[in-house]
PARODREN-126790 format. One line per field, with one value per residue (C-alpha): x, y, z; residue number from 1. Coordinates in pm, 1 decimal. Last residue first. Layout:
X <- c(X, ...);
Y <- c(Y, ...);
Z <- c(Z, ...);
seq <- c(NUM, ...);
***
This chain:
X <- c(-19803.3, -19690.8, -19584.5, -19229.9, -19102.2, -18785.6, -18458.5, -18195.2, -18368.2, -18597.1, -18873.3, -19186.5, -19472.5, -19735.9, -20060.5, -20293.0, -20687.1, -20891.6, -21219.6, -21206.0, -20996.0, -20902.8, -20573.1, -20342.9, -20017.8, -19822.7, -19529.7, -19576.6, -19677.4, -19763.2, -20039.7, -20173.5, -20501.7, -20690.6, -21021.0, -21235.8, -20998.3, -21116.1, -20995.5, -20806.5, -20541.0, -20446.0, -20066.1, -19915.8, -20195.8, -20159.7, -19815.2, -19869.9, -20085.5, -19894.2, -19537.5, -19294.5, -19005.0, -18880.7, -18871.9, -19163.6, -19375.9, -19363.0, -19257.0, -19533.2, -19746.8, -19600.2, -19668.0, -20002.2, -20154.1, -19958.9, -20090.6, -20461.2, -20485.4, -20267.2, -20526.6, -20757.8, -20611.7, -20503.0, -20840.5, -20790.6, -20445.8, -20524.0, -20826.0, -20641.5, -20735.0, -21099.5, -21095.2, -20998.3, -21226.7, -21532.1, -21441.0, -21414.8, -21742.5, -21920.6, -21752.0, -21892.8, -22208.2, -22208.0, -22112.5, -22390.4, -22611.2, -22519.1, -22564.3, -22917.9, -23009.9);
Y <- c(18592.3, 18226.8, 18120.4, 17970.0, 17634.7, 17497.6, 17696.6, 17454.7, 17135.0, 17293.4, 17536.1, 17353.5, 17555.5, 17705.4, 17875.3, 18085.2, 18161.7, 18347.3, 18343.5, 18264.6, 17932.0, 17825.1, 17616.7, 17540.6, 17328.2, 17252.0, 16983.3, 16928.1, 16540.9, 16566.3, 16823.8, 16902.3, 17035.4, 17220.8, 17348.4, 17537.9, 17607.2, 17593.0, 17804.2, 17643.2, 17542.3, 17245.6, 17275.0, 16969.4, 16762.3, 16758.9, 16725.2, 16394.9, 16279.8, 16428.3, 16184.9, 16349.1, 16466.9, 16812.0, 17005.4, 16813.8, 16725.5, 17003.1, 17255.0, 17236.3, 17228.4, 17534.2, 17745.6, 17671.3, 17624.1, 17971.2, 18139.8, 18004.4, 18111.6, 18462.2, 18594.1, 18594.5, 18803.1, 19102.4, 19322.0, 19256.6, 19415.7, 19751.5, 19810.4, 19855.5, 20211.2, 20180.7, 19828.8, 19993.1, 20309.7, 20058.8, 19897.7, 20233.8, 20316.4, 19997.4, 19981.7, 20338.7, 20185.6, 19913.9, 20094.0, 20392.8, 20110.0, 19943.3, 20296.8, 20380.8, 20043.7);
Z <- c(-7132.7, -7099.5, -6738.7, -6753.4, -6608.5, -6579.7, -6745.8, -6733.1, -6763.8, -7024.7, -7120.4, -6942.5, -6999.4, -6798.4, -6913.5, -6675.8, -6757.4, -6526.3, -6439.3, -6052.3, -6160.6, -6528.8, -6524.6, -6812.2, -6800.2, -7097.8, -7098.6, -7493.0, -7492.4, -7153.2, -7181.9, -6851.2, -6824.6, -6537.1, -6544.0, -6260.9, -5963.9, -5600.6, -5320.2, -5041.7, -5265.1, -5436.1, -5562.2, -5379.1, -5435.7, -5803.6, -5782.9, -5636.9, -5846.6, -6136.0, -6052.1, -5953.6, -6222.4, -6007.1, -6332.2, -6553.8, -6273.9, -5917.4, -6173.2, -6367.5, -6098.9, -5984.2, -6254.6, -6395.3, -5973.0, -5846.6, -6216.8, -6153.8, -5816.4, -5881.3, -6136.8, -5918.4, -5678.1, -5938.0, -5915.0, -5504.6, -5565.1, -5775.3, -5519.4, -5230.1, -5173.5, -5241.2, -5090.6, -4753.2, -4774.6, -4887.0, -4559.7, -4396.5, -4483.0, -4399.5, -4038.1, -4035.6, -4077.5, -3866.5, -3533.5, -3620.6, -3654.2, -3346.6, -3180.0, -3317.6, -3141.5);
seq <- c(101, 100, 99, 98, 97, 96, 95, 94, 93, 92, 91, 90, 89, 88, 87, 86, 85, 84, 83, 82, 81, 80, 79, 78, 77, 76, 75, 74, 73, 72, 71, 70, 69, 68, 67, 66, 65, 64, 63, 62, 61, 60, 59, 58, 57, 56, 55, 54, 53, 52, 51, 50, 49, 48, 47, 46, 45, 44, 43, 42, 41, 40, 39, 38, 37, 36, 35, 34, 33, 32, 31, 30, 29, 28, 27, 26, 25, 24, 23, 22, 21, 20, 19, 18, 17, 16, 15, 14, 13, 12, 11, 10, 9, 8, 7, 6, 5, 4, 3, 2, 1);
***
């Protein structure tokens, strides 16, 4: 018994060792669901041209997102997943689609 708990707590410590060090890029993950889902979709429907149900499925992930809008009349995505906020616009033919800062 002492050894399982030996096992699971230095399985603990190097886990906290591991998000210690990569701490930069698990604060940055949620950020990436809602950007992937802003920016891609509008790709998928104002750059590509499919039609949104489609596009829709072509950007659902594995991991939920909260709120997603598409304005048509001024080809602006937004999408609220894990707490973050990500907007997507359509620029052009040329340039496609931009996530806004």
């Amino acid at each position: 018994m002492k050894l399982f708990r030996r096992t699971l707590l230095v399985l603990l410590v190097v886990l906290l060792g591991w998000g210690w060090h990569e701490r930069e890029n698990l604060w940055a993950f949620p950020d990436i669901i809602s950007a992937y889902t802003a920016k891609e979709y509008c790709s998928c429907r104002y750059v590509m041209n499919n039609d949104a149900e489609y596009c829709r499925g072509y950007v659902k992930q594995w991991l939920p997102t909260d709120r997603f809008s598409d304005d048509v009349v001024s080809k602006t995505i937004t999408v609220i997943g894990m707490g973050r906020s990500n907007t997507a616009h359509w620029l052009g033919q040329r340039q496609g689609c931009r996530l806004q800062p």
